[in-house]
N, C-alpha and C positions, 0 to 999 in steps of 0.2 A: 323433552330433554331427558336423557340419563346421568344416570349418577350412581358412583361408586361409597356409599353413605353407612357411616354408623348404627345398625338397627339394633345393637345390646355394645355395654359399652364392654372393651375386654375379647368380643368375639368379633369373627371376620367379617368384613365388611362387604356389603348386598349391594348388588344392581336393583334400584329403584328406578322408575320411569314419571315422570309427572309432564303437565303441561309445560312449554316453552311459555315462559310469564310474556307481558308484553311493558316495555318501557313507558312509564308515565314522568310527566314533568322532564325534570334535567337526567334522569335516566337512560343510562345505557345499556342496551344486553351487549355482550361479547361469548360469542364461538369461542370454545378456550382453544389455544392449539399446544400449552404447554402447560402444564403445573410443577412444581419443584416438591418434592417428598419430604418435610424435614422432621428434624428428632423430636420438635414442641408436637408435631400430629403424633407422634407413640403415645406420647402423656395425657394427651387428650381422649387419644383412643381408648386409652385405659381407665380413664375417670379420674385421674389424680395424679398429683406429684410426690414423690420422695421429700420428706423432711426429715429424716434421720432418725436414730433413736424408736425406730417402730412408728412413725406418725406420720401418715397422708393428708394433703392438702385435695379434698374431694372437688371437682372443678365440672363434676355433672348438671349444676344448679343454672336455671336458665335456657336451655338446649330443648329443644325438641326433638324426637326421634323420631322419624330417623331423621341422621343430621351428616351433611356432607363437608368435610374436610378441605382443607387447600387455602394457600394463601400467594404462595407463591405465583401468580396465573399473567398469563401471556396467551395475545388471541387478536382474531378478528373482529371489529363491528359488526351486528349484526342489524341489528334497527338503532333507532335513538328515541328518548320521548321529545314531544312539542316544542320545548323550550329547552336545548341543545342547539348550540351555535359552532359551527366550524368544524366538528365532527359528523363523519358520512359512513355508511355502508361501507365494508371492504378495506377499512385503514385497518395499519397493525398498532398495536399497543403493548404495555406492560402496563399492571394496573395496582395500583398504589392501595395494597389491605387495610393497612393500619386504621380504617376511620374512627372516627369520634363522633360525640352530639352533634358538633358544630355550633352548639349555642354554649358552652360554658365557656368560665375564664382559663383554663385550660385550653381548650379548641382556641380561644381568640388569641394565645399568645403564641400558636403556632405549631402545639405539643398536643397535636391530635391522637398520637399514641400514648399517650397518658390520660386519655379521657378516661372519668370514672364512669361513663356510661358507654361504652364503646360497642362502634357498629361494624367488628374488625371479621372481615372475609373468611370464612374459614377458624374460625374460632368464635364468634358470636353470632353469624348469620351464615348463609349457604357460600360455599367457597369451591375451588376450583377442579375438586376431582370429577368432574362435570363434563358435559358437553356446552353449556352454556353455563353463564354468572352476570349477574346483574345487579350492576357499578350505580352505586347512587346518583353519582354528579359525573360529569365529563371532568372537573378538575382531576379528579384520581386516576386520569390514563395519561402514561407520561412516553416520551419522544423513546424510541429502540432503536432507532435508523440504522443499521451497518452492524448491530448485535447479532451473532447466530443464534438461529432459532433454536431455542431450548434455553438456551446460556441467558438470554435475556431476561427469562422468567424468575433464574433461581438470585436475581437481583435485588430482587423485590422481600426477603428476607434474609437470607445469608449474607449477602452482599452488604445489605443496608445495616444490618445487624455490626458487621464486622467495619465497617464505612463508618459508623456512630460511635466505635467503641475507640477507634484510633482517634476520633475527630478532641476525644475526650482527655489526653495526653498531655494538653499543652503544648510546648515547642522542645521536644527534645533536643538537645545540639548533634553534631558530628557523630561526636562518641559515646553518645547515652544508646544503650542498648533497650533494647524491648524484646521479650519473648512471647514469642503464640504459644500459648499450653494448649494442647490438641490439635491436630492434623488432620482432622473431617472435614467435612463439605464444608464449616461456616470458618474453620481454622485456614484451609488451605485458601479461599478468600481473604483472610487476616493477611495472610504471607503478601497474598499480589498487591492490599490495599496499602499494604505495609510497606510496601519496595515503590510503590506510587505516590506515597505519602510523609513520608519520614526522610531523613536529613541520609540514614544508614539502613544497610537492609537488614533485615529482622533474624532472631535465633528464631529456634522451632525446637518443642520437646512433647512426644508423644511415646505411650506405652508398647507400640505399636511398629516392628525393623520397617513394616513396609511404608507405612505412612511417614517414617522418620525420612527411608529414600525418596517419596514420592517429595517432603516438603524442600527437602536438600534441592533436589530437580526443580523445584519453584521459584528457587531464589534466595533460602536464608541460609546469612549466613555462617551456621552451626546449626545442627542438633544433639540433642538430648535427650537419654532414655532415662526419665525417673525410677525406674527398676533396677537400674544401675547404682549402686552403693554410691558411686564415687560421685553421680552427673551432678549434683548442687554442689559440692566439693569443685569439680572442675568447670563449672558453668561462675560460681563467686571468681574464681582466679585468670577466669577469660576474659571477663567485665571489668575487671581492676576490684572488687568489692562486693560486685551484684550489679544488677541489672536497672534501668531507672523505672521499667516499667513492664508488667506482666497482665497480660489478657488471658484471660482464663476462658474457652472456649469449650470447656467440658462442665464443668461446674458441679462438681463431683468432691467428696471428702478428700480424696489422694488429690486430684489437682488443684486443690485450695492449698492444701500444706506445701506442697512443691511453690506454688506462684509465689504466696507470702516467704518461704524461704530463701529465693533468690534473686529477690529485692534488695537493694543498699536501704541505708538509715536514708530519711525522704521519699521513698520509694512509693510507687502506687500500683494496684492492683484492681483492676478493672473486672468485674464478674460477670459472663457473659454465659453462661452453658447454664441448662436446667436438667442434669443429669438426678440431682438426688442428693440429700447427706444433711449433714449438720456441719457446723462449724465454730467455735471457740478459741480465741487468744485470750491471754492474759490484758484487763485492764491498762495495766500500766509499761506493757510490750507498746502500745497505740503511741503513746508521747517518746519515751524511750526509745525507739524507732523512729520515730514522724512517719510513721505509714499511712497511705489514706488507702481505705477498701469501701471500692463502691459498685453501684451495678450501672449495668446498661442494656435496657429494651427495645430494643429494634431503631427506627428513627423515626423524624419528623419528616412533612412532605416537602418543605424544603430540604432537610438533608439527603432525601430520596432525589431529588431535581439535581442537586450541585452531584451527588452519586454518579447517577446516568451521564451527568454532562464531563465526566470525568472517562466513561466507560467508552462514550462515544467516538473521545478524541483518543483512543486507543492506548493510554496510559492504563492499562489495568489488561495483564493476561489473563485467559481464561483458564478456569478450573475444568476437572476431567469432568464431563456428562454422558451418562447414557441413560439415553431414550426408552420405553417400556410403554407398555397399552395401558390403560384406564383400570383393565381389571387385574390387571400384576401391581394394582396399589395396597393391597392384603400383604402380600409376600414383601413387597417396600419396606413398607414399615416392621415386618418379622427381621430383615435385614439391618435396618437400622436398628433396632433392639440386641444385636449381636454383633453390631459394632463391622457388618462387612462391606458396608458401602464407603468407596474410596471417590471423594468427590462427591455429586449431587446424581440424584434420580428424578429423572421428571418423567411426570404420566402425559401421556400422548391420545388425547380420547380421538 
């Protein structure tokens, strides 16, 4: 098998060759036929996160190198181990990253992404920029039937990600607005889940004319240029007050202060992007406000199942993809680092 794998972290990424493993127990290999590129492999790439104020979050610990990236992955069966029931050679899949222990009371209450020892694709073990990947259990390949190929894969993060973060909302009525902050690949996701999801279709505000027209084209709607003196000014007065709820899909110091600005009193703010930065209110803005700010990490594998089963029944448009080779996953992620990818990039080994 090849692999397009991190050999120094920071520098470009190497074609390595090793052996095709072979499935033991409830193991599967899968052929990948897609991976999704996304902005958490830059960070990765790089060894660490932005925490503002000059201070990195070093995320090298752990890793072996060289260490192959991907989480997003979409593929064929290739073999299975022993004790795999009901999957065969030649089925297609989407394959569910996020794992965990499996033995702690986190895994048992269904919050496999949350495990503190996680076994997540492409971030803790070998992941999909690959020609092959090898899926613990057959649980983690879930149904794609009628998805196009490509579009299927970038599910499995962006999708899920943006699926979990709206799931988090409560029930907004009619006229409770919500904004996407940012219009990237896991933003413009937000939009479709948004308009799939929600009572009303969603605003959009990104720094970005093209991505503001790409989200308008999506579905929301309004948008909003944060760059614009006025867009909080006129985004308060479009809402009747503010907004009931803002997703932050950048996660970034400018789009923390825009989300929590054009919230009403009660309002929440959902933090979903791992861009970089610091962030600070004032103590007693929290009650004075009734604001809640909280995060959300990708999802559970049921929220990943109820996902798909959403995807499937064609309630959810698709986002813009284009396809690339295995070895254009260097220049990917230079692109996502410069903010020009519109929509999702998948590598194609």
């Amino acid at each position: 098998m090849k692999s397009q794998a991190i050999v120094t972290y920071g520098e470009a990424l190497e074609e390595t060759t090793t052996d095709t493993p072979a499935p033991q127990g409830k193991e599967v290999l899968v052929k990948v036929s897609h991976c999704g590129v996304c902005h958490s492999d830059v960070h990765l790439h790089d060894g660490y996160f932005d925490m503002g104020g000059g201070n990195k979050l070093d995320v090298r610990g752990g890793r072996q190198l060289p260490f192959t990236l991907g989480h997003e992955i979409e593929g064929v069966v290739e073999a299975v181990g022993p004790d795999v029931d009901g999957i065969k050679p030649g089925d297609h899949y989407v394959v569910y990253p996020w794992i965990g222990c499996g033995e702690c009371a986190i895994c048992e209450r269904g919050d496999e992404h949350l495990c503190l020892r996680p076994r997540a694709l492409g971030i803790n073990v070998a992941g999909g920029y690959a020609t092959h990947v090898m899926v613990p259990d057959q649980k983690y390949l879930l149904d794609r039937t009628g998805v196009p190929d490509g579009l299927a894969a970038t599910y499995m993060c962006s999708g899920l990600t943006a699926y979990s973060a709206l799931k988090k909302l409560g029930n907004p009525g009619p006229e409770d607005k919500v904004v996407i902050v940012g219009c990237g690949g896991v933003g413009m996701m937000g939009i479709q889940f948004a308009r799939a999801l929600l009572p009303s279709a969603p605003l959009a505000a990104d720094v970005d004319e093209g991505k503001l027209q790409a989200a308008k084209g999506a579905g929301a709607d309004a948008v909003y240029n944060p760059k614009d003196e006025n867009a909080i000014k006129q985004l308060m007065a479009d809402t009747g007050g503010g907004a009931y709820a803002a997703i932050d899909f950048v996660g970034s110091e400018a789009s923390m202060a825009f989300a929590t600005s054009v919230v009403r009193k009660g309002g929440q703010v959902v933090v979903v992007g791992l861009f970089g930065g610091g962030f600070s209110m004032p103590i007693p803005m929290f009650p004075m406000r009734a604001i809640t700010i909280g995060g959300s990490y990708v999802g559970s594998p049921q929220e990943a199942a109820d996902m798909m089963e959403l995807v499937r029944a064609g309630k959810v448009d698709p986002i813009p993809v284009e396809e690339r080779p295995l070895d254009a996953a260097s220049k990917s992620l230079d692109d996502l680092r410069t903010g020009s990818v519109l929509g999702r990039v998948v590598l194609a080994p």
